[in-house]
C-alpha positions in Angstrom: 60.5 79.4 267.0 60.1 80.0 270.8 57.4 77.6 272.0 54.6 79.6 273.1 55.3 78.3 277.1 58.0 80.2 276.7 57.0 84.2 275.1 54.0 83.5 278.0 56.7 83.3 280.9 58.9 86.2 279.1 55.3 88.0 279.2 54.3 87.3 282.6 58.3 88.5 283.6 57.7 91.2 282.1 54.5 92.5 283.8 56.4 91.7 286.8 58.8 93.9 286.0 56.3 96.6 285.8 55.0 96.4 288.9 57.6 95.6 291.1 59.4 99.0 290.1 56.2 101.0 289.3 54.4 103.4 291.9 55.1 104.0 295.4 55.2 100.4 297.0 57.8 97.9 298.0 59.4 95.8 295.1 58.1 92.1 295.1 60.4 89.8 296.7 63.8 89.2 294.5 64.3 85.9 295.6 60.7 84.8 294.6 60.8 86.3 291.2 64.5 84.5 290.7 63.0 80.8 291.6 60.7 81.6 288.8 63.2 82.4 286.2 65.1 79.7 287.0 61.9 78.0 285.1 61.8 80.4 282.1 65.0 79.1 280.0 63.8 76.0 278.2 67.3 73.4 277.4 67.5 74.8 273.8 67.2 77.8 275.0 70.2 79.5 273.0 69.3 77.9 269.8 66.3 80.2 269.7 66.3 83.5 270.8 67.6 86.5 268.2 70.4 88.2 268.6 72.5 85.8 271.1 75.1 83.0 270.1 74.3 79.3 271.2 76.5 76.9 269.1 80.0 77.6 268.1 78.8 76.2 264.9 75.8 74.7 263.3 77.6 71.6 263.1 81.0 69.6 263.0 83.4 67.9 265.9 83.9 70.7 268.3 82.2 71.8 271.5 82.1 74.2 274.1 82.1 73.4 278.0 80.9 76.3 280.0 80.7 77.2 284.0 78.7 79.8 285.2 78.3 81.2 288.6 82.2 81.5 290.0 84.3 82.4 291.2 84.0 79.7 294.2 86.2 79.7 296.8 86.1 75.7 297.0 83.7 74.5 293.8 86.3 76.2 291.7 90.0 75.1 292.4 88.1 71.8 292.7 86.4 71.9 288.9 89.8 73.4 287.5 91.8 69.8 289.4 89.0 67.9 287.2 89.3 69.7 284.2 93.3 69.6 284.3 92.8 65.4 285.2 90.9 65.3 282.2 92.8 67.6 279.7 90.2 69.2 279.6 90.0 73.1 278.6 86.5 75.3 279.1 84.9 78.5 279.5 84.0 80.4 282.7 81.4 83.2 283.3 82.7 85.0 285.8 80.5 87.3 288.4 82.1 90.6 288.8 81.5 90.8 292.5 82.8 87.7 293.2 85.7 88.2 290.8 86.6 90.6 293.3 86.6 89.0 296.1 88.7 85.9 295.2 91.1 88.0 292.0 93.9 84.9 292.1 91.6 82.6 291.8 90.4 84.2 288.2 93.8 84.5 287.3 94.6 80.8 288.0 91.5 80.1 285.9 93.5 82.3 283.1 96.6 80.5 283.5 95.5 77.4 283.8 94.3 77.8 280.1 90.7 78.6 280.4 89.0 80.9 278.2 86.6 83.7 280.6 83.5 85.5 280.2 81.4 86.9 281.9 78.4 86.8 284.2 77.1 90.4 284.8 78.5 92.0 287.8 76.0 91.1 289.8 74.2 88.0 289.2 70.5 89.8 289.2 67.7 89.1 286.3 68.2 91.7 283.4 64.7 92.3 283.7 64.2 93.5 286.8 66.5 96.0 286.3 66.7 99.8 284.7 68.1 99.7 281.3 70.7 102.0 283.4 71.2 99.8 285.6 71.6 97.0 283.3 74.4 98.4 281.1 76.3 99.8 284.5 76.0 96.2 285.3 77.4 94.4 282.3 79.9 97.3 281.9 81.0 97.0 285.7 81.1 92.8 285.0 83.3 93.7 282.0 85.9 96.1 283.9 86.5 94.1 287.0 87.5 91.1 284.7 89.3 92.8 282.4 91.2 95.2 285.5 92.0 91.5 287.2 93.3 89.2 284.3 94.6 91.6 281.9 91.9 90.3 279.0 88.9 92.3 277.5 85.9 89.3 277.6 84.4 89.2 274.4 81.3 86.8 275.8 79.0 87.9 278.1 75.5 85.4 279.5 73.1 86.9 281.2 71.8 85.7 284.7 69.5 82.9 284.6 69.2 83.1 280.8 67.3 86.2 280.2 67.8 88.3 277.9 66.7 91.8 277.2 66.8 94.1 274.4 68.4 96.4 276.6 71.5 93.5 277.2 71.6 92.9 274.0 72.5 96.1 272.3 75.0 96.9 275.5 77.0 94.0 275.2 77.3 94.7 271.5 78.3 98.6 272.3 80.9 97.1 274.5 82.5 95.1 272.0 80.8 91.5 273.4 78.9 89.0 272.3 75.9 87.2 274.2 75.9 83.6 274.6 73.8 81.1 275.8 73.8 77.3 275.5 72.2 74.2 274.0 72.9 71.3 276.9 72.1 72.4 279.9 72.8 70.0 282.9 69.9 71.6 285.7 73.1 70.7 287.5 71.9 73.7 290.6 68.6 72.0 291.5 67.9 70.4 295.0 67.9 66.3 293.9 70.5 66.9 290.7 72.6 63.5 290.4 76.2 63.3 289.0 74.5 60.7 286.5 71.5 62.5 286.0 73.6 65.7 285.4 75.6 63.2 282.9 72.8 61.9 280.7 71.0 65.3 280.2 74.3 66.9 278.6 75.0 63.9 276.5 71.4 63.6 275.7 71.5 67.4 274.7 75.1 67.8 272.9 76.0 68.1 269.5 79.0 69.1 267.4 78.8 73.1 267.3 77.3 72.9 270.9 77.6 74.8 274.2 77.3 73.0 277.6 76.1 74.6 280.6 77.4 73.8 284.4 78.2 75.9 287.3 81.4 75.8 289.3 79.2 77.1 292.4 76.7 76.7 294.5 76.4 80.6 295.1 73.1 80.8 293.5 71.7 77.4 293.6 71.2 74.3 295.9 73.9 74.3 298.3 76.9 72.0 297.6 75.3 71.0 294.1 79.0 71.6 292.4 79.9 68.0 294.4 77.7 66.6 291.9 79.4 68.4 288.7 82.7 67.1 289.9 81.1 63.7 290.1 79.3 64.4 286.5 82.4 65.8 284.6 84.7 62.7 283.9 81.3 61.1 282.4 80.5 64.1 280.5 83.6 64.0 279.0 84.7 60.3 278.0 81.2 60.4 276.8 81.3 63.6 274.2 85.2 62.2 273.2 83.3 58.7 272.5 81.2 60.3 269.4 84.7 61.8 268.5 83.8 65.1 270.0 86.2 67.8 270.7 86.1 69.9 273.9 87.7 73.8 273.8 86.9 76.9 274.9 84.6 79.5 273.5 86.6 81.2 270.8 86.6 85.0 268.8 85.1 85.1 265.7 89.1 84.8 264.5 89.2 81.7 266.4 91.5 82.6 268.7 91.0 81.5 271.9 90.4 84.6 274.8 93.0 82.5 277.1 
């Protein structure tokens, strides 16, 4: 079950939500009500909430290493030099608008063996949006992607880890399939540590698991990718220790989107 901490933030979102698009006033801040949700997703967080994916399976030798947030103009090629150091393949949730800006960087991501999803097309809470708004956005995130590397995404995570009814049923009308994580790394936060980042995920992993870590700093503490880079060879010889596999999100076929 959700732990009760948890439907009372979703709750207290929500009311949020009501007023900061209700009536004739000004919106409350976006950037206040985003340091809050940052808050909201507990580590477990995609173990529990209906309708969304958050282990590849319930159990066995294989998991999933995610990055969310990118494409980075730096972070990125950076991440990708690790990951190819450590043979390493993984999934990245891509941000439509920034997919735009930097399109050969996705497509290296692509080529370099990676399997991609995506992050919404602009990386904005679910819930402070229209449901309008909210399927243009995931539809948008979808297209650019697709338009770039050629692929139709098939997983989809929502900003920050919120999910709304709304997302939900859109990503499935589009095909998709929402996906959140188990081991979460907090790897954007002001005073995150490479071996802090380290022990939470290992801490937090098991077989059939997803890991969580960015490739940017776009929407967290600035330059806290360094300390991904500095966490990810740990990570790593760690999970392949307990005779853990590392691959990308796969289709239900399992065959791998790259």
């Amino acid at each position: 079950m959700i732990r009760l901490s948890t439907v009372s933030a979703l709750v207290f979102l929500s009311i949020l939500h009501f007023f900061s698009f209700s009536g004739e006033g000004a919106p409350l801040p976006l950037e206040k009500l985003e340091e809050l949700f940052r808050n909201v997703a507990p580590a477990q967080w995609g173990e529990h909430v209906s309708g969304t994916a958050g282990r590849i399976a319930a159990e066995g030798k294989e998991v999933a290493l995610t990055f969310d947030d990118g494409p980075h103009p730096v972070a990125t090629p950076a991440v990708l030099q690790v990951l190819d150091d450590l043979n390493v393949r993984a999934t990245f949730f891509l941000v439509g608008e920034r997919v735009e800006q930097m399109p050969a960087l996705v497509r290296e991501i692509v080529a370099a063996g990676h399997g991609i999803g995506v992050h919404g097309y602009r990386h904005r809470p679910q819930v402070l949006l229209w449901p309008r708004h909210v399927y243009e956005d995931i539809y948008r995130g979808l297209a650019v992607v697709g338009e770039v590397t050629g692929l139709y995404p098939r997983h989809f995570r929502p900003p920050y880890g919120i999910v709304t009814g709304v997302g939900l049923r859109a990503v499935r009308r589009l095909g998709g399939e929402t996906w959140l994580w188990t081991a979460d790394g907090r790897d954007w936060r002001p005073r995150a540590t490479a071996q802090g980042i380290a022990g939470r995920v290992l801490r937090q992993t098991r077989g059939g698991g997803v890991i969580l870590l960015h490739d940017s700093d776009a929407y967290g503490s600035t330059g806290s990718w360094r300390q991904v880079l500095g966490a990810l060879p740990t990570v790593v010889q760690g999970l392949r220790a307990r005779g853990l596999h590392i691959r990308p999100l796969c289709d239900k076929q399992v065959i791998c989107l790259s």
